[in-house]
C-alpha positions as CSV (number, residue, x, y, z in Angstrom):
1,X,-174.6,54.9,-40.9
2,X,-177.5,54.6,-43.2
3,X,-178.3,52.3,-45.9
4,X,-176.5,53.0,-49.4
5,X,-179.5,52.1,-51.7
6,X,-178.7,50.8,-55.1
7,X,-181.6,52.5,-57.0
8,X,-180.7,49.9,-60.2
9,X,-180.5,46.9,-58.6
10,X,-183.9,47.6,-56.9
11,X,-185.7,48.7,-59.5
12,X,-184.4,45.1,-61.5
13,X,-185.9,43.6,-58.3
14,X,-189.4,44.8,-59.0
15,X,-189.2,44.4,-62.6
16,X,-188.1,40.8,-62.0
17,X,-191.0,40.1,-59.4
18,X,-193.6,41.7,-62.3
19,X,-192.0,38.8,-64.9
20,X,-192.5,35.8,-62.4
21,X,-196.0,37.1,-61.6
22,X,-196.8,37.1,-65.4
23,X,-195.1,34.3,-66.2
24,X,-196.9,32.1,-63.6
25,X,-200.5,33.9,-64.0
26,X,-200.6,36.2,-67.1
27,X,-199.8,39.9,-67.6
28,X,-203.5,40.2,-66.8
29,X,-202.8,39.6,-63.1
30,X,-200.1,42.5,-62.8
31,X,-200.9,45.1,-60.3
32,X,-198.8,47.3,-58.3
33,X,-199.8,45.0,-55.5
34,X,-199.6,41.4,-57.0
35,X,-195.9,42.9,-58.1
36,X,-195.5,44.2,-54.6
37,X,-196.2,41.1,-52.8
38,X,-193.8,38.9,-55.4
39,X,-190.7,41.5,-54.5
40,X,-191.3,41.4,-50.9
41,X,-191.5,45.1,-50.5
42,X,-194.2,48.2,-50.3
43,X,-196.4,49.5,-52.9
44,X,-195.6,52.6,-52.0
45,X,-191.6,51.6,-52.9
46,X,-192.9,49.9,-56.3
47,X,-195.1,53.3,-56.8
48,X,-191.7,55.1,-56.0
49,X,-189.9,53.5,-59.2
50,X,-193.0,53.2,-61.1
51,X,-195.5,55.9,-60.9
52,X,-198.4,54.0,-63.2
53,X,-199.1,50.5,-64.0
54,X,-197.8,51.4,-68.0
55,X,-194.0,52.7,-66.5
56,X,-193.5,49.3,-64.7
57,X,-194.7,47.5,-67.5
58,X,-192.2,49.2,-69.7
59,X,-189.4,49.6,-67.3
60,X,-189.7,46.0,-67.4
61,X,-189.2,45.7,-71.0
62,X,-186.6,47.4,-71.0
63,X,-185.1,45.2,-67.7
64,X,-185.6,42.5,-69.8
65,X,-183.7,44.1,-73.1
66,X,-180.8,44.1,-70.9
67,X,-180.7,40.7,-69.8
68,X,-181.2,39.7,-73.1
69,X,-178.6,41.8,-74.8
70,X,-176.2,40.1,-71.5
71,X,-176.7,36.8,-72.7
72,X,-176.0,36.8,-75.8
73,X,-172.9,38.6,-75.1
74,X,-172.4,36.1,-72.7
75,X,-172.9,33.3,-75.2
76,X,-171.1,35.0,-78.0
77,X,-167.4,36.0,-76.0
78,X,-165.3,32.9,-76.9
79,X,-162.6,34.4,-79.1
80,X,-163.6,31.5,-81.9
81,X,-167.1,33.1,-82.5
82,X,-167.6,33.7,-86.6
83,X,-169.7,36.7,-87.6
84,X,-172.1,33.7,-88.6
85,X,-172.3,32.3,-84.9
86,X,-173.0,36.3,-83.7
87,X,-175.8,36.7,-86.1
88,X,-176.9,33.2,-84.9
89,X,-176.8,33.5,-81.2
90,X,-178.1,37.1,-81.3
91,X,-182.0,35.8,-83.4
92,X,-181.8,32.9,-81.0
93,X,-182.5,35.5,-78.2
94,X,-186.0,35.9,-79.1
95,X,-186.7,31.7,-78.9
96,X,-187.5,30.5,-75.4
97,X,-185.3,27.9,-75.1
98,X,-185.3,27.9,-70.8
99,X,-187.1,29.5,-68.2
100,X,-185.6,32.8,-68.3
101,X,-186.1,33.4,-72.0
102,X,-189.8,32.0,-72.1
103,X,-190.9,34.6,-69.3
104,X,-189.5,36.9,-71.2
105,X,-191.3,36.1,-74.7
106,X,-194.2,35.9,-72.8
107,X,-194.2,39.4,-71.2
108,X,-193.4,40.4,-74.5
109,X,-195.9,39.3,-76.6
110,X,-198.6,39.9,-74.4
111,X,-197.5,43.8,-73.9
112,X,-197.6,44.0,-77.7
113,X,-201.2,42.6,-77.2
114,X,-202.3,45.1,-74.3
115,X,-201.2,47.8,-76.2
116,X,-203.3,47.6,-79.2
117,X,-206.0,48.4,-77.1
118,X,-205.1,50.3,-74.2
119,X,-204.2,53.7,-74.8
120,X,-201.8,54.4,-71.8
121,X,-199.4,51.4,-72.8
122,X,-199.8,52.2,-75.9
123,X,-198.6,56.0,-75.7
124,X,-195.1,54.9,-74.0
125,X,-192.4,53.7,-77.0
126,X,-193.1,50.0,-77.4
127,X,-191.1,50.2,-80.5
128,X,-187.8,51.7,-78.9
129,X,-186.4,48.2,-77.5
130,X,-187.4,46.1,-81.1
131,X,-186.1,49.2,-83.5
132,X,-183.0,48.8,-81.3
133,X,-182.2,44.9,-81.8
134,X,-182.8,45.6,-85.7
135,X,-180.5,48.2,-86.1
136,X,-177.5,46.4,-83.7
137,X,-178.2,43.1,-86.4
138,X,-178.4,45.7,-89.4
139,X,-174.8,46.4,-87.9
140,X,-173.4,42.9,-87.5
141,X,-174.8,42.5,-91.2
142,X,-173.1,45.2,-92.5
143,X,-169.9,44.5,-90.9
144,X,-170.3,40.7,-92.5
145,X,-170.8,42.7,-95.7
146,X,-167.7,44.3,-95.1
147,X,-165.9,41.0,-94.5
148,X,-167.2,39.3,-97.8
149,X,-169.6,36.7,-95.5
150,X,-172.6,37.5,-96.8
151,X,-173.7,36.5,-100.3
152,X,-173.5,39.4,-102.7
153,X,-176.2,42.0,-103.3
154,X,-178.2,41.5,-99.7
155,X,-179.6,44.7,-97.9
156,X,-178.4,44.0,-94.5
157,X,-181.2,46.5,-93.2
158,X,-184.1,44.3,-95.2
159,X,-182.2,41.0,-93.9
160,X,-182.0,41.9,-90.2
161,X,-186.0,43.1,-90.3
162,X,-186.6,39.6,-92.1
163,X,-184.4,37.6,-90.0
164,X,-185.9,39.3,-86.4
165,X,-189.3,38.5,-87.8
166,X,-188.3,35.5,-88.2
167,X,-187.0,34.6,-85.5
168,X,-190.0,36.3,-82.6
169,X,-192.4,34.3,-85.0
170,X,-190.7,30.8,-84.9
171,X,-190.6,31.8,-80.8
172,X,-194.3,32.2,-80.3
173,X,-194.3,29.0,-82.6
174,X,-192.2,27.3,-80.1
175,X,-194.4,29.0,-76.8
176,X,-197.3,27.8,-77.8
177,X,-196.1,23.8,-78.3
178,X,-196.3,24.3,-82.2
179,X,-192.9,23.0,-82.8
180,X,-189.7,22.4,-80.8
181,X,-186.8,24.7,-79.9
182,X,-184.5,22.6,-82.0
183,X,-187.4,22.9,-84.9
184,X,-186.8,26.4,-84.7
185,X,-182.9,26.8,-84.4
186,X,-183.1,24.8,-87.5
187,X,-185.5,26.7,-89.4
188,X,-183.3,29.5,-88.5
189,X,-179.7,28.2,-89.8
190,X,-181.5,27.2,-92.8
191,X,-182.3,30.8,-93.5
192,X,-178.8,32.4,-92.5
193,X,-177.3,29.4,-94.4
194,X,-178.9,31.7,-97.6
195,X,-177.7,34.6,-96.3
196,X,-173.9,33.6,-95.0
197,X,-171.3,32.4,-97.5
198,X,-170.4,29.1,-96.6
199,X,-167.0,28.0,-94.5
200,X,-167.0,31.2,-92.9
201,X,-165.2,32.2,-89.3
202,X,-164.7,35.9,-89.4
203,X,-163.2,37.2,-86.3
204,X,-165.2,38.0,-83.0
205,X,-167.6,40.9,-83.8
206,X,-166.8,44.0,-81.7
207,X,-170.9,44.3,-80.6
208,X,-170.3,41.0,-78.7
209,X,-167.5,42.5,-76.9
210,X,-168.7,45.9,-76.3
211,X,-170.2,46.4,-72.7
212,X,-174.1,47.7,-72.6
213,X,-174.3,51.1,-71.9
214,X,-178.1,51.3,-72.3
């Protein structure tokens, strides 16, 4: 009986081999062949999922949105979890506090670099994944709104730009040895301590309990 092939789980393989090639030697150094070579597979399999260079690059943004999105879930499911501690948890996503989440910064902010200047990365929707996360902490904002949490007379939409901002700055801060990941978790209660009213525990917000369907 032949192989069932889970077409998912193999395409997370490659996209996983691309992050430990970049995070080791630089996104300069991905080629359907270095990728092919990490995975331990053809690159005629890789050029199966991934028909150019650019669609790897962004199917593996988009891999890594979704192991993003699952840890914070992850982090966020105790019943106990304010609306605060979900705002929190979800800008601490973008800090690279272990090895996971500083390959992922790193792929990150070099794509954004590559595609200023090269056309075809450029032309697929870098944007998609970042207008996303603004929108799902617009969300959480609003529903703190809702609640009474916030301090009166905030745009949620305004804050969650400012706060995601924020936050992927005070990451590359921390990925390039400018200040330490508890530096920046503190820079960033600081700032949601001015947004949040104080002494608040709201209950568990329904995005942190929701499964991803992306």
């Amino acid at each position: 009986m032949p192989k069932i092939v889970d077409h998912a789980e193999r395409r997370a393989q490659i996209a996983e081999a691309l992050v430990r090639v970049a995070a080791r030697e630089g996104l300069h150094a991905v080629t359907m062949r270095t990728v092919a070579a990490e995975a331990g597979v053809s690159v005629s399999l890789v050029q199966y999922y991934f028909d150019t260079k650019a669609e790897l690059l962004h199917g593996t943004l988009e891999h890594l949105e979704r192991r993003s999105v699952e840890r914070w879930r992850e982090r966020t499911r105790d019943a106990q979890s304010s609306t605060r501690a979900i705002a929190e948890g979800f800008l601490a996503e973008a800090l690279p506090t272990d090895a996971e989440s500083r390959a992922h910064h790193l792929v990150w902010t070099s794509y954004a670099v590559l595609a200023m200047t090269d056309p075809d990365l450029a032309a697929h929707p870098f944007v998609d994944g970042p207008n996303r996360r603004e929108r799902e902490l617009a969300d959480i904002l609003a529903d703190a709104a809702t609640r009474g949490e916030l301090h009166p007379g905030r745009d949620h939409r305004a804050e969650a730009a400012r706060l995601l901002a924020l936050s992927h700055g005070l990451g590359t801060s921390v990925l390039v040895g400018q200040r330490s990941t508890d530096d920046a978790h503190a820079i960033l209660a600081y700032h949601l301590d001015r947004l949040f009213l104080p002494a608040t525990a709201g209950d568990l917000h329904p995005a942190a309990r929701k499964e991803d369907t992306t």
